[in-house]
Biopython code that builds the backbone (N, CA, C, O; Angstrom):
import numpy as np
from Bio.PDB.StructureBuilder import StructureBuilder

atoms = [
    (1, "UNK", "N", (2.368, 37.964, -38.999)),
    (1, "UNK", "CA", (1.664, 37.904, -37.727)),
    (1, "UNK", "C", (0.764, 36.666, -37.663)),
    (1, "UNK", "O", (0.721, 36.182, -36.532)),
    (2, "UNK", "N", (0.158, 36.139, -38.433)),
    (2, "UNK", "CA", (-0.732, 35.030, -38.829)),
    (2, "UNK", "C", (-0.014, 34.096, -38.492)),
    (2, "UNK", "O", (-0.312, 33.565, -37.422)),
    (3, "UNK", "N", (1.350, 33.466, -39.362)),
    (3, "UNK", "CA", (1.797, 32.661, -39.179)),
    (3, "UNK", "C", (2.462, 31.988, -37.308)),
    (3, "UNK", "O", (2.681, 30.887, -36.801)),
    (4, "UNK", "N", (2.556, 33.567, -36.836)),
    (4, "UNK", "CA", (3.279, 33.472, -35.308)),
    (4, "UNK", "C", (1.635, 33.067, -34.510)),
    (4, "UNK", "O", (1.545, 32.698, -33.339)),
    (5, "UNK", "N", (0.826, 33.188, -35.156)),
    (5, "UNK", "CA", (-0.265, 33.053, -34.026)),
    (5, "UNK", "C", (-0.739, 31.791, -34.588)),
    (5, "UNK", "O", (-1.740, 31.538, -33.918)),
    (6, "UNK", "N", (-0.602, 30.991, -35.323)),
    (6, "UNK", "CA", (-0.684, 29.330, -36.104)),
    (6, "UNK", "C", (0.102, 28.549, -35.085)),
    (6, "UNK", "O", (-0.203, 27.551, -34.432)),
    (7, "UNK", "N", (1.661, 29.583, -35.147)),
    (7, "UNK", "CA", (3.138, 28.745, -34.835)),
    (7, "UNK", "C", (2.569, 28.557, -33.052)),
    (7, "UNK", "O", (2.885, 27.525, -32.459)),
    (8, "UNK", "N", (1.878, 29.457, -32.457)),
    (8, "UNK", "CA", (1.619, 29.338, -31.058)),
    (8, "UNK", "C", (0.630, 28.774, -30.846)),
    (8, "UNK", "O", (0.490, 28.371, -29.691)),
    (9, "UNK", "N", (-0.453, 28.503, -31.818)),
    (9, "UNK", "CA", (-1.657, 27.508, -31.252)),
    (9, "UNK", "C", (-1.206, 26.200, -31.032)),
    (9, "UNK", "O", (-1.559, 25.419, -30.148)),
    (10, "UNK", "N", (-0.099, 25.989, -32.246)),
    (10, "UNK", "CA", (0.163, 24.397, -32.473)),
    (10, "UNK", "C", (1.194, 24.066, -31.211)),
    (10, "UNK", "O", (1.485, 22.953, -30.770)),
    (11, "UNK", "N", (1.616, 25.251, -30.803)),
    (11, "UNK", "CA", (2.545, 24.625, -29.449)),
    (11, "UNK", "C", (1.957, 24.577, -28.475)),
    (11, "UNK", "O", (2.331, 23.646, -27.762)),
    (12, "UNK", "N", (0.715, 25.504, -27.843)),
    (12, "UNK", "CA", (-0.201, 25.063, -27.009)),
    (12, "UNK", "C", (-0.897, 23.461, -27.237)),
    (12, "UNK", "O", (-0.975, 22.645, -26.319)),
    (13, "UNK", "N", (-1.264, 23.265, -28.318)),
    (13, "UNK", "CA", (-1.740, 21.752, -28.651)),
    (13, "UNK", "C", (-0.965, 21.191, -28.362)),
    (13, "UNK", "O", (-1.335, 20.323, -27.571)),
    (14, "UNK", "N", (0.207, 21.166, -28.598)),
    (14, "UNK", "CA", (1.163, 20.200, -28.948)),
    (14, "UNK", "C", (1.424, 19.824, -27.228)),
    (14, "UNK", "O", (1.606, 18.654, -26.891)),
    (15, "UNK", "N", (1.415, 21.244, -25.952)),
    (15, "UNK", "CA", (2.125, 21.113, -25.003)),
    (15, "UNK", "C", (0.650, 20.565, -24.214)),
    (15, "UNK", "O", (0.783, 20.182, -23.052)),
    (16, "UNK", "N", (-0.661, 20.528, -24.795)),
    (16, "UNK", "CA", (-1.523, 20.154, -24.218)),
    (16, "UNK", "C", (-1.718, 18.479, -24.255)),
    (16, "UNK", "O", (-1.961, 17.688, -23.344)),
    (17, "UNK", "N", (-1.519, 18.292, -25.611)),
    (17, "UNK", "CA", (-1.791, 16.891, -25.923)),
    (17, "UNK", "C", (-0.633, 16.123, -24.777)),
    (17, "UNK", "O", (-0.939, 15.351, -23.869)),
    (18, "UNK", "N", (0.329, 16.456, -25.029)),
    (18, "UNK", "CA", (1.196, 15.901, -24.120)),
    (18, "UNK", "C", (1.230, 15.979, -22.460)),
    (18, "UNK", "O", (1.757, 15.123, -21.749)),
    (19, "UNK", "N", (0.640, 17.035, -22.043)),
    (19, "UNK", "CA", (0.393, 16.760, -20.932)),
    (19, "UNK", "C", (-0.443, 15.900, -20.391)),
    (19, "UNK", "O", (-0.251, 15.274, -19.349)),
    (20, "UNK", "N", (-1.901, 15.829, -21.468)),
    (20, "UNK", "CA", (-3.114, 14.735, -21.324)),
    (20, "UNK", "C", (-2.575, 12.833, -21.325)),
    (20, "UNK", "O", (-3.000, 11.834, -20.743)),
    (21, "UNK", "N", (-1.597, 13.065, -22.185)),
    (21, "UNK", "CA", (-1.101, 11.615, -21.999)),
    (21, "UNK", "C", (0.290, 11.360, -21.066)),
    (21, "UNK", "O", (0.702, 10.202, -21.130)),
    (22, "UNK", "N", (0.788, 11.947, -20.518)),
    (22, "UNK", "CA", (1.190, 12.225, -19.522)),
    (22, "UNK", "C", (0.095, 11.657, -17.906)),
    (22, "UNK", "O", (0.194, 10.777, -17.050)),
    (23, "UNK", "N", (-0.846, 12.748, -18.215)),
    (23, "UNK", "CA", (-1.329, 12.155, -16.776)),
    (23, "UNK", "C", (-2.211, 10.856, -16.762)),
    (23, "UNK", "O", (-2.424, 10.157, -15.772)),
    (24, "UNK", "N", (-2.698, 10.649, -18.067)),
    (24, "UNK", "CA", (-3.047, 9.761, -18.370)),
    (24, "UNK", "C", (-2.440, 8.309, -17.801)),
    (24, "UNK", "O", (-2.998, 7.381, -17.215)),
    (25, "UNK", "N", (-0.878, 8.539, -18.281)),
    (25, "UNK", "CA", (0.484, 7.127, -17.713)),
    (25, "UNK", "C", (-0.037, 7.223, -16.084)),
    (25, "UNK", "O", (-0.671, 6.470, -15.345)),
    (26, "UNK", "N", (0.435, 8.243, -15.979)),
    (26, "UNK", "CA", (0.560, 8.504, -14.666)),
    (26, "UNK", "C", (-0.753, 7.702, -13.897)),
    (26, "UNK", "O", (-0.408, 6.818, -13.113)),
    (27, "UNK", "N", (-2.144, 7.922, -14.045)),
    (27, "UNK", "CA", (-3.146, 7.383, -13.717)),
    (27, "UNK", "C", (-2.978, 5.768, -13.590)),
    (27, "UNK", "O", (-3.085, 4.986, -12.646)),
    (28, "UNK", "N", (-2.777, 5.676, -14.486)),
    (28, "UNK", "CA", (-2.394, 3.742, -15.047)),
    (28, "UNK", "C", (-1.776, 3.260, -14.131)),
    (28, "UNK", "O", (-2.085, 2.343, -13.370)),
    (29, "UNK", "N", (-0.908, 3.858, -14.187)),
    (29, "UNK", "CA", (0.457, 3.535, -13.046)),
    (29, "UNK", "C", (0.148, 3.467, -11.501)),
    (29, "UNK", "O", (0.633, 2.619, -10.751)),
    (30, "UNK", "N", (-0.751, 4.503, -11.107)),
    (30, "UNK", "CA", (-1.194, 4.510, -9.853)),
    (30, "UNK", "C", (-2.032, 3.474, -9.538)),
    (30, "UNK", "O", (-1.872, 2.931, -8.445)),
    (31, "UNK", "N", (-3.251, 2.930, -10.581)),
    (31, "UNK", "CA", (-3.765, 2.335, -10.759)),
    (31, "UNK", "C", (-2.999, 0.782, -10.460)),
    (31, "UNK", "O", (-3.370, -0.026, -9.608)),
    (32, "UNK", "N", (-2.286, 0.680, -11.040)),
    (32, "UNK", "CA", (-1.451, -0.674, -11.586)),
    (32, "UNK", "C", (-0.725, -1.270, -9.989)),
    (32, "UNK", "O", (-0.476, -2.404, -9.579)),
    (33, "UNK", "N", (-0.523, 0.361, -9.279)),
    (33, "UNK", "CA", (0.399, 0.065, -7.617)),
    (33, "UNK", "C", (-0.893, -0.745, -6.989)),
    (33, "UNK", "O", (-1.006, -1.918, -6.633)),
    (34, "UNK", "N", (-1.871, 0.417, -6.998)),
    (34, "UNK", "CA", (-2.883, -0.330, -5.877)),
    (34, "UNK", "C", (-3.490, -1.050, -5.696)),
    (34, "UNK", "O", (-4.018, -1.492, -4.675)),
    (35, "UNK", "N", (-3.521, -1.421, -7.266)),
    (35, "UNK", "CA", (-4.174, -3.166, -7.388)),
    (35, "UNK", "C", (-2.847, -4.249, -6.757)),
    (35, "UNK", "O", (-2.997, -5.389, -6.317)),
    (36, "UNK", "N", (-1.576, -3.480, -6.884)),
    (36, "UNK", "CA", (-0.460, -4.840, -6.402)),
    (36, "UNK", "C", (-0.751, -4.315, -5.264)),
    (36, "UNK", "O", (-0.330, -5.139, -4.451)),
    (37, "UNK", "N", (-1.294, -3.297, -4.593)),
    (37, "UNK", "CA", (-0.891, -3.389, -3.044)),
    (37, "UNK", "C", (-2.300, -4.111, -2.330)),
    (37, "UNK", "O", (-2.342, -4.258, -1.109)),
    (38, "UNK", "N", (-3.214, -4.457, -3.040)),
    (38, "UNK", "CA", (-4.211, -4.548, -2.662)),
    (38, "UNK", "C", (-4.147, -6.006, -2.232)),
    (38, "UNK", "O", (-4.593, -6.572, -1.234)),
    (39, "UNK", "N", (-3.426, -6.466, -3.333)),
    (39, "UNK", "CA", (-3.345, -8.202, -3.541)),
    (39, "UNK", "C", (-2.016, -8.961, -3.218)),
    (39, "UNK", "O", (-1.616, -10.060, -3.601)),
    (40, "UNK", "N", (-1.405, -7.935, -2.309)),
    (40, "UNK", "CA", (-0.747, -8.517, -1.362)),
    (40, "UNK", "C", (-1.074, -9.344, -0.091)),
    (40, "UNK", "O", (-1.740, -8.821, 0.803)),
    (41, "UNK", "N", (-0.570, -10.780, 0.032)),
    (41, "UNK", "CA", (-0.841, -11.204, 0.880)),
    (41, "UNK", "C", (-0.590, -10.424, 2.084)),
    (41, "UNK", "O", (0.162, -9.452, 2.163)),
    (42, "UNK", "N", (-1.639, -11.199, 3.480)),
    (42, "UNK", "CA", (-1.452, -10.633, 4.383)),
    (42, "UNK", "C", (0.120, -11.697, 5.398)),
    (42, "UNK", "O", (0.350, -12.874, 5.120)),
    (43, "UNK", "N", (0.678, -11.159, 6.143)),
    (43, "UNK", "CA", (1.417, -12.096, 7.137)),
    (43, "UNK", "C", (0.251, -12.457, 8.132)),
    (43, "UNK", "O", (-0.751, -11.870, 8.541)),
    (44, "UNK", "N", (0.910, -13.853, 8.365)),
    (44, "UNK", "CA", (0.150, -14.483, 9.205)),
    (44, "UNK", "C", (0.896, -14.742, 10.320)),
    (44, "UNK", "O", (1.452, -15.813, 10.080)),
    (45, "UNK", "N", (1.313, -14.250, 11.724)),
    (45, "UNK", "CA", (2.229, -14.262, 12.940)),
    (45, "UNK", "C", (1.226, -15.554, 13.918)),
    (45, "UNK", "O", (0.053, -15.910, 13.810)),
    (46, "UNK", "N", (2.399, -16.003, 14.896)),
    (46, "UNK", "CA", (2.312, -17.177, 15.734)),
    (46, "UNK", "C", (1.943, -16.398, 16.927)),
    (46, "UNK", "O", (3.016, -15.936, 17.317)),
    (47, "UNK", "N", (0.866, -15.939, 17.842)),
    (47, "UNK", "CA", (0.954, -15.521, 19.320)),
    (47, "UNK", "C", (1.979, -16.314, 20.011)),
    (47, "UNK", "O", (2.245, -17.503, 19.833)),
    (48, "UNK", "N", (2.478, -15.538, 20.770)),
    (48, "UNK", "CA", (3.770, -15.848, 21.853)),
    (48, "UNK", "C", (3.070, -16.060, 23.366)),
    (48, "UNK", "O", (3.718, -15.982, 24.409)),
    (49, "UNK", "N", (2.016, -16.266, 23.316)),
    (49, "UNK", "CA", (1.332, -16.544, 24.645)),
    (49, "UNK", "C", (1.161, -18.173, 24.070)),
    (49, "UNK", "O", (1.988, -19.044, 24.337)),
    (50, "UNK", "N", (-0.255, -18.443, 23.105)),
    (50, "UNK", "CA", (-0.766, -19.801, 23.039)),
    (50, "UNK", "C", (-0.180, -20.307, 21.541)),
    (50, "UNK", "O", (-0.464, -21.505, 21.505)),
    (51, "UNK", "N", (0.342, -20.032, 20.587)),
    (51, "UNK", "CA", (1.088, -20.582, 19.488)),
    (51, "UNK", "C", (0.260, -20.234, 17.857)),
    (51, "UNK", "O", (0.675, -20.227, 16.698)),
    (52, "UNK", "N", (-1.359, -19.916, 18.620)),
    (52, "UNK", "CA", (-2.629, -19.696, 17.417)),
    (52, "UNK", "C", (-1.554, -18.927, 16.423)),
    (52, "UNK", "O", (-0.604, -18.172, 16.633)),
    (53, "UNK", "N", (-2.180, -19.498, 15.210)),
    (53, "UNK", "CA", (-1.612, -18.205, 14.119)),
    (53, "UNK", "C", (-2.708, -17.082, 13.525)),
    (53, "UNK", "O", (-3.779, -17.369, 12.990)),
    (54, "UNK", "N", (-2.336, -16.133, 13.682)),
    (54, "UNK", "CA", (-3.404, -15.159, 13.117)),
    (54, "UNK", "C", (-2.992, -13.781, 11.957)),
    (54, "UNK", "O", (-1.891, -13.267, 11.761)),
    (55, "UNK", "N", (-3.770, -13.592, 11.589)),
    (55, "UNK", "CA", (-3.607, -12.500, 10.584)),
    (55, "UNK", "C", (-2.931, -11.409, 11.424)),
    (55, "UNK", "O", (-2.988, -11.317, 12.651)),
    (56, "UNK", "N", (-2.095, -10.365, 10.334)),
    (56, "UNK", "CA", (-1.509, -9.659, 11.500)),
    (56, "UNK", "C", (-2.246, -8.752, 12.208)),
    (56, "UNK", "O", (-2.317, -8.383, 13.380)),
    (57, "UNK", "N", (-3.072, -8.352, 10.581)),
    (57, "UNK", "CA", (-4.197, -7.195, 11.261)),
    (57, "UNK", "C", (-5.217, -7.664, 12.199)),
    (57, "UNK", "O", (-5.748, -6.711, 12.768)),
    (58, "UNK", "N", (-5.652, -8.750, 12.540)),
    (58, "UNK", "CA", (-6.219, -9.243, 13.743)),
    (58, "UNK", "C", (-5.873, -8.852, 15.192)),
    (58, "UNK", "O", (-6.587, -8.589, 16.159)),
    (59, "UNK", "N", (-4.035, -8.920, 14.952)),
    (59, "UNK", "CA", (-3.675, -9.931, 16.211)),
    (59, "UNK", "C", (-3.347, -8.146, 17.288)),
    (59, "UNK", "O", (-3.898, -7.080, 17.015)),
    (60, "UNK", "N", (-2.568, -8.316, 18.177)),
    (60, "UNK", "CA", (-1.954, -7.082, 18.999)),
    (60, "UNK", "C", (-0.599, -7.043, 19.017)),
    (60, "UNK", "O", (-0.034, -8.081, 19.362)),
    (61, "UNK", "N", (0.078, -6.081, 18.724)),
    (61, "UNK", "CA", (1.320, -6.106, 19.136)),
    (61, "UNK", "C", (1.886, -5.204, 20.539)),
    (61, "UNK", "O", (1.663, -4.126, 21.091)),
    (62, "UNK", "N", (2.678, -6.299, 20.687)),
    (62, "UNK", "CA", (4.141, -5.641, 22.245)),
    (62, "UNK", "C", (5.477, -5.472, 22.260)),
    (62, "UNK", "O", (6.423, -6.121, 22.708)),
    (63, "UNK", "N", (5.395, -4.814, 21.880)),
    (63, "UNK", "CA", (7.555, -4.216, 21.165)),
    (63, "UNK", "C", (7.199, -5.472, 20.043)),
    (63, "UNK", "O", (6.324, -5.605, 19.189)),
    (64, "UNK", "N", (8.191, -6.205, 20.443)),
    (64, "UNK", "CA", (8.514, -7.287, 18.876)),
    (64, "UNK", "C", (7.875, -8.284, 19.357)),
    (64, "UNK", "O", (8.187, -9.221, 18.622)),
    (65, "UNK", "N", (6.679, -8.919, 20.692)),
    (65, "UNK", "CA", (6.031, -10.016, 20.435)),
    (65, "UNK", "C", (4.569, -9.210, 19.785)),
    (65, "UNK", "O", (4.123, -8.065, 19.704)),
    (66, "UNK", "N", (4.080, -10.939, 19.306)),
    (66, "UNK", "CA", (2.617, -10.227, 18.410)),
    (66, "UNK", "C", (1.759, -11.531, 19.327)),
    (66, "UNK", "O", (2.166, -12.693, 19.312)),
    (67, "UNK", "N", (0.588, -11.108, 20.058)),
    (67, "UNK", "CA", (-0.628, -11.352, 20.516)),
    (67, "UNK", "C", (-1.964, -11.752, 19.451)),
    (67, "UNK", "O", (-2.170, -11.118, 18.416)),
    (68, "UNK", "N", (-2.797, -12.887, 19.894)),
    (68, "UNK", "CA", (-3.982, -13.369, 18.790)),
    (68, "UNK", "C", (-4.811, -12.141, 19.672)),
    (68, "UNK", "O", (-5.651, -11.533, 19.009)),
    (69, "UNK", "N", (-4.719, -11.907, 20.481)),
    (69, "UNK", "CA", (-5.819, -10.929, 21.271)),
    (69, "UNK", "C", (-5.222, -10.528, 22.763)),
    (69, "UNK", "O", (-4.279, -10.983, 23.410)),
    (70, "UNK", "N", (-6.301, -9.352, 23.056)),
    (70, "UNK", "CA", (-5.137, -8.481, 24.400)),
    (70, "UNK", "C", (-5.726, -9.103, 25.046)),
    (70, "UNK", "O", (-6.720, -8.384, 25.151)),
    (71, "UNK", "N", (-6.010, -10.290, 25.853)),
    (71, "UNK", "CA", (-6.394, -10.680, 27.136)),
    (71, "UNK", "C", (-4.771, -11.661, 26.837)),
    (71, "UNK", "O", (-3.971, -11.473, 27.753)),
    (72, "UNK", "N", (-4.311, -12.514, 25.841)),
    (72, "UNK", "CA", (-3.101, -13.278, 25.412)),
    (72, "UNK", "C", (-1.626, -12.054, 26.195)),
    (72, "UNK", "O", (-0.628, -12.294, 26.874)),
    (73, "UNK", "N", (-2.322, -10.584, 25.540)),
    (73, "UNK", "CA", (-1.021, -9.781, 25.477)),
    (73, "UNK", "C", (-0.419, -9.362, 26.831)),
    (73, "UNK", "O", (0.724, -9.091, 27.200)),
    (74, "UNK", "N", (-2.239, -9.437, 27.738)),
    (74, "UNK", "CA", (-1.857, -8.966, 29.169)),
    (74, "UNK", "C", (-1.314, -10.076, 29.940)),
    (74, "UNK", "O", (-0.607, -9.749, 30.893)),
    (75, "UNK", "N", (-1.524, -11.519, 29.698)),
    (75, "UNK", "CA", (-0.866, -12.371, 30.180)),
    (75, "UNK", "C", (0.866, -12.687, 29.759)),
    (75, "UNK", "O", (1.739, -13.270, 30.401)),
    (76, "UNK", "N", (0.891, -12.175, 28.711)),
    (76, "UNK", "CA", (2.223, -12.236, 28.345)),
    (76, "UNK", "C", (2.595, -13.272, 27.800)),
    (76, "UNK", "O", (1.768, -14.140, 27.521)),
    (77, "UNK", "N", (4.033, -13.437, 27.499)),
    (77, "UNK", "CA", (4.603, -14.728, 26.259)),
    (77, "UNK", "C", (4.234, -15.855, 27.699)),
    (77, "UNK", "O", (4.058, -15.629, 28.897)),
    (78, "UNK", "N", (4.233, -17.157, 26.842)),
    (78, "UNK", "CA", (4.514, -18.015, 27.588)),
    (78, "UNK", "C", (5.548, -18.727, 27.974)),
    (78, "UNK", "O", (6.348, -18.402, 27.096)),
    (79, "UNK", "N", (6.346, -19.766, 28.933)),
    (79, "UNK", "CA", (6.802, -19.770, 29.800)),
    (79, "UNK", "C", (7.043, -21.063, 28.746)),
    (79, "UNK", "O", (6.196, -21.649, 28.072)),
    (80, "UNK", "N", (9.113, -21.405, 28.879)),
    (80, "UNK", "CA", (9.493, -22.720, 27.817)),
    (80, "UNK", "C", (9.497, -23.630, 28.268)),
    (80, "UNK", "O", (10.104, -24.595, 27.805)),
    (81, "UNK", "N", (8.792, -23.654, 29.381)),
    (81, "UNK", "CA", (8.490, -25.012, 30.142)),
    (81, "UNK", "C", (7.454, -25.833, 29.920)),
    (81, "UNK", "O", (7.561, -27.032, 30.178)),
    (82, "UNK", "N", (6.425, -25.356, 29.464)),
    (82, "UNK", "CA", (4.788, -25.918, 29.168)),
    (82, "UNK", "C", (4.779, -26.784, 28.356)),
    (82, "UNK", "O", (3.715, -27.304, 28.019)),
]
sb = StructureBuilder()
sb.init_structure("model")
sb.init_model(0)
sb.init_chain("A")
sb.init_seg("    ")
for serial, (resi, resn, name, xyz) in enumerate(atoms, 1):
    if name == "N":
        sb.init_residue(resn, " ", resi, " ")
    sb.init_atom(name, np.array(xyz, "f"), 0.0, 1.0, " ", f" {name:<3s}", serial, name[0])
structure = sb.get_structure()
């Protein structure tokens, strides 16, 4: 009986230790994404009204044109004549 209650501590340890380094990776790893997602450049888009380039998160979007700002967006793209 001794020995079965030895044989079951060491597999609780055994299934503990391993889970601790387990989430441990796991942490790292998450870690490791959000620093690459962090330090991703941003795109930088051309307004289709006046040509400015701006960050994307700045600018406005309209279906597939992108605006430096909504007074650009309410005027709309510009005209290939100018």
């Amino acid at each position: 009986m001794r020995n079965l209650l030895i044989f079951l501590l060491v597999l609780g340890a055994i299934w503990w230790v391993r889970r601790a380094v387990t989430r441990s990776r796991a942490a790292r790893r998450d870690d490791k994404r959000q620093r690459a997602a962090e330090t991703l450049p941003e795109r930088i888009l051309a307004c289709a009204h006046c040509g400015v380039h701006v960050p994307e998160a700045e600018g406005v979007r309209d279906g597939e044109a992108f605006y430096c700002c909504e007074a650009h967006r309410r005027l709309g793209a510009a005209s290939k004549g100018r």
